[in-house]
C-alpha positions as MATLAB code, in Angstrom:
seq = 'XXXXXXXXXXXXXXXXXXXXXXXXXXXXXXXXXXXXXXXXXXXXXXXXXXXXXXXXXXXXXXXXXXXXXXXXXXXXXXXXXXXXXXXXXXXXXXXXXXXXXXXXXXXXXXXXXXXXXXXXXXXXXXXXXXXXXXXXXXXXXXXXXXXXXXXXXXXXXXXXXXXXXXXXXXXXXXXXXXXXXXXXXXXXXXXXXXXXXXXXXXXXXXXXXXX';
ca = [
     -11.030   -5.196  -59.438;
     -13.403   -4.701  -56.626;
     -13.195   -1.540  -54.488;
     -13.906   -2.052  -50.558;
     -15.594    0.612  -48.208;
     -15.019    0.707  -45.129;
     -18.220    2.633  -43.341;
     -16.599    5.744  -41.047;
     -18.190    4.152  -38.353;
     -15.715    1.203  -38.421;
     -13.074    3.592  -39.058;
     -13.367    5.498  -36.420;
     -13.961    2.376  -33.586;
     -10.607    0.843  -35.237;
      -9.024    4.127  -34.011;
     -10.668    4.028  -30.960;
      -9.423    0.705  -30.460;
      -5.671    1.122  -31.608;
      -5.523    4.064  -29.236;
      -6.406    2.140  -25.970;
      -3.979   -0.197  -26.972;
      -1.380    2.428  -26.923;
       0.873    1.613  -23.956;
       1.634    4.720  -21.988;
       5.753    5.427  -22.779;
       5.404    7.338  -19.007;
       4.524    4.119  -16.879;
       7.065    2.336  -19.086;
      10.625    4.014  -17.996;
      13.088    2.407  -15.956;
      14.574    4.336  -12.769;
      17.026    5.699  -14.504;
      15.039    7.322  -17.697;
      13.097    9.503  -14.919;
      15.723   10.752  -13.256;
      16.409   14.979  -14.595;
      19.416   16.701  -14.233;
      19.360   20.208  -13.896;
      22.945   22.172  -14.104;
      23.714   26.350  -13.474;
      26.577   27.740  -13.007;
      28.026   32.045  -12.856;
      28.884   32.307  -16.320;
      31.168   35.260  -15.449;
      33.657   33.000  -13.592;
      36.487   30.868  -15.732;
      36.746   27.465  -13.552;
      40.137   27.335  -14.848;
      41.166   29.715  -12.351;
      40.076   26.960   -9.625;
      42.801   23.860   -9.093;
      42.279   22.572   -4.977;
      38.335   21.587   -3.544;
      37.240   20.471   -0.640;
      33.758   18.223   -0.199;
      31.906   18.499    3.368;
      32.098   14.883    4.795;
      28.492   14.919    5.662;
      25.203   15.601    3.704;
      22.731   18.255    5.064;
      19.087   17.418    5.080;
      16.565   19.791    3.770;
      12.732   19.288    4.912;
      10.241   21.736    3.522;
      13.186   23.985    3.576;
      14.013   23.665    6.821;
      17.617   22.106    7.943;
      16.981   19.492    9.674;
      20.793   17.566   10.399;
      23.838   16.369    8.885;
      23.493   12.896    7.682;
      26.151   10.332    6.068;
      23.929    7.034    5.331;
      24.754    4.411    2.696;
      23.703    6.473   -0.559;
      25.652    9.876    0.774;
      29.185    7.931    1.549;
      28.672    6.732   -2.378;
      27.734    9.573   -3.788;
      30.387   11.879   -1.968;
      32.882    9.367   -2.939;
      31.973    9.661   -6.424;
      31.820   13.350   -6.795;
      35.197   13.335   -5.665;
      36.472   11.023   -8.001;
      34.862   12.920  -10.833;
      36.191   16.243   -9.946;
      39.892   15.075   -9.760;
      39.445   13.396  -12.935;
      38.652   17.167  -14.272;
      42.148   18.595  -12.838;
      41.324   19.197   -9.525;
      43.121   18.454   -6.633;
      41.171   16.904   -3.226;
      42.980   18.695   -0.124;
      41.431   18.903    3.387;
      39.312   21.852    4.612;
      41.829   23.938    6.403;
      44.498   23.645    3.582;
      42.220   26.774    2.309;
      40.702   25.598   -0.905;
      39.659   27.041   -4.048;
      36.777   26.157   -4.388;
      34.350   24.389   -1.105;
      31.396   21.820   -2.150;
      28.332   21.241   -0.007;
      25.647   18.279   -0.879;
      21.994   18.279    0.487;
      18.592   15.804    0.338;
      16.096   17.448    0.135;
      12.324   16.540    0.868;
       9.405   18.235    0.160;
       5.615   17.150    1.271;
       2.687   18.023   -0.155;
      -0.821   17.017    1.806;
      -4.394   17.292   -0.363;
      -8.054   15.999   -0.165;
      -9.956   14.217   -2.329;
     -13.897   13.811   -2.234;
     -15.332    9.950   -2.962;
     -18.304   11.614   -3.636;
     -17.472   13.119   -6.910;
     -15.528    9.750   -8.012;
     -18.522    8.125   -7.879;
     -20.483   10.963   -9.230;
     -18.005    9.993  -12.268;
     -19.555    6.907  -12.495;
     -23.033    6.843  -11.901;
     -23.974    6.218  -15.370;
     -22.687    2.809  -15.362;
     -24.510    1.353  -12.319;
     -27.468   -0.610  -13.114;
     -30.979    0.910  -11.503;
     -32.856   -2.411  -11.709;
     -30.393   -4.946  -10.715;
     -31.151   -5.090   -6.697;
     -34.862   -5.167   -7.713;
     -36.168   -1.681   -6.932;
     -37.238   -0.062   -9.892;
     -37.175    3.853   -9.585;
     -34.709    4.079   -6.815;
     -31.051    5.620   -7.314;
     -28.066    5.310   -5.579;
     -27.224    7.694   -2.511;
     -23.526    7.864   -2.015;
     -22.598    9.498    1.535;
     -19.644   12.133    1.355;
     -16.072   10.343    2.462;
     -12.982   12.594    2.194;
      -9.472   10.604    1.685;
      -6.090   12.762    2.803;
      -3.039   11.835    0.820;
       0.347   12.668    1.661;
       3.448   13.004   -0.647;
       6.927   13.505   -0.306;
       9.320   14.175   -3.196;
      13.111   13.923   -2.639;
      16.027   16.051   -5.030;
      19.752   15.940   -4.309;
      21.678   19.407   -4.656;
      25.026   20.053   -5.122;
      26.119   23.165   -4.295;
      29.891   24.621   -5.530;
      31.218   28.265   -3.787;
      33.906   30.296   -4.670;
      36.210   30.097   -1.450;
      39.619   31.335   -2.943;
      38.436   35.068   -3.792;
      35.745   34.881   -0.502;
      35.301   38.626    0.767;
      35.324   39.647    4.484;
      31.772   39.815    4.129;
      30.631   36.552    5.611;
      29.350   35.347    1.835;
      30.604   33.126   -0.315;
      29.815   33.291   -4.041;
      28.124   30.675   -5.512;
      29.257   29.324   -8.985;
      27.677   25.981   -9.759;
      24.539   24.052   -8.519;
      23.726   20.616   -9.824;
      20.437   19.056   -9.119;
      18.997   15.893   -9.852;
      15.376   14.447   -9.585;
      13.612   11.112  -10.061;
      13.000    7.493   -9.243;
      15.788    5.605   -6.971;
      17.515    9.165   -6.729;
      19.287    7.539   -2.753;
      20.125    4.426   -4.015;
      23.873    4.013   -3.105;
      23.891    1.458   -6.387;
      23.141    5.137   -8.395;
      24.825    7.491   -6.777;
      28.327    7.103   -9.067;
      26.191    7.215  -12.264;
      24.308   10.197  -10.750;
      27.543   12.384   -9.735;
      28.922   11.204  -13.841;
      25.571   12.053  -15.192;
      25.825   16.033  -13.303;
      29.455   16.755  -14.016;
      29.050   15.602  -17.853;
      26.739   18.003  -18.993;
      29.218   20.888  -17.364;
      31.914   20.508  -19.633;
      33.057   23.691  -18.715;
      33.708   22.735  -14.883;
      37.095   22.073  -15.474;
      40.727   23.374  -14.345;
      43.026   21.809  -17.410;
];
C-alpha cells in the first residue's frame, strides 16, 4: 500500500483556502437573529401583589438623552397594542390612568449618534504594497497620496420599556421602578415586529405575573 505526503506547504495553503471560504455567520442573520433583549427588574418586589396597569398612549423620544416629544407613529400604536395584550394575558387588568393603577408603564425610542473621522491616507498606506511602480512607465517614482479626511455619522435606535410601582408611590414625587425591558437590533420600529418584540420581552420575565 502506498503512503502519500502531503508537503506542509500544501497543508497549510489548503487551510488558508478553506478559511476564506468561511462565510461570516455575522453578515448572515436575518432581522430578527440580531435583535437582543435585555430584561431587569427589583427583585425585592413580588409582582403578584400588582393586578390593574395603565400604558401611556404615546411613546417618548429619547435623542442623545435628551427628550425630545411624544410620538405615536405606525410601529408605537403596534407595539403599545401588543404590550397590552401581553400583560392581560399575565393576569392583569388594563384600566384608564385616573382609575389609580397598580402599576403605570412608560415606552421610549431612543437614538443615539455617534460622529468619527477617518484618514484616506492611512487606507491607502494599507495598500501600497500592491500598486505596481512600473506600470505608468516611470521607473523609480512612487505614489504620493494627498491627505482626505471622510466624517461618518451613526445613529443607533433601542426601545425601553419602563414599569413603576404606582400603588405603594410615596409623597415624595418618585415612583419606584420595578422592571425595564430593552430591546436592540435590526428592524427594531417595524410595526410588522413590534407584537413579536413585546412577546419576545415579557417571555423571558416569567416572573412578571399577578396569577
Amino acid at each position: 500500500m502506498k503512503k502519500m505526503f502531503l508537503p506542509v506547504m500544501w497543508v497549510g495553503m489548503a487551510s488558508w483556502v478553506l478559511a476564506g471560504c468561511t462565510k461570516e455567520p455575522v453578515n448572515h442573520l436575518t432581522e430578527e437573529e440580531t435583535r437582543i433583549y435585555i430584561t431587569n427588574h427589583d427583585s425585592t418586589v413580588s409582582f403578584s401583589a400588582f393586578h390593574t396597569f395603565s400604558v401611556a398612549d404615546s411613546v417618548a423620544v429619547i435623542n442623545d438623552n435628551q427628550f425630545v416629544q411624544r410620538d405615536q407613529n405606525a410601529f408605537d400604536q403596534a407595539f403599545l397594542a401588543a404590550l397590552k395584550t401581553q400583560l392581560q394575558a399575565r393576569g392583569f387588568t388594563l384600566v384608564d390612568k385616573t382609575a389609580k393603577p397598580d402599576l403605570g408603564i412608560n415606552v421610549s425610542r431612543l437614538y443615539n449618534n455617534y460622529t468619527g473621522l477617518v484618514s484616506y491616507t492611512d487606507y491607502y498606506g494599507d495598500y501600497y504594497g500592491y500598486w505596481d511602480p512600473y506600470y505608468w512607465g516611470y521607473p523609480g517614482y512612487s505614489y504620493y497620496f494627498p491627505t482626505y479626511y471622510g466624517v461618518y455619522n451613526i445613529t443607533q435606535g433601542g426601545l425601553s420599556v419602563d414599569m413603576f410601582d404606582l400603588k405603594d408611590a410615596s409623597g415624595t414625587n418618585q415612583l419606584k421602578y420595578v422592571w425595564n425591558g430593552l430591546v436592540r437590533g435590526e428592524g427594531l420600529f417595524n410595526p410588522a415586529n413590534a407584537s413579536q418584540e413585546a412577546q419576545a420581552l415579557l417571555s423571558q420575565s416569567a416572573y412578571l405575573k399577578t396569577n
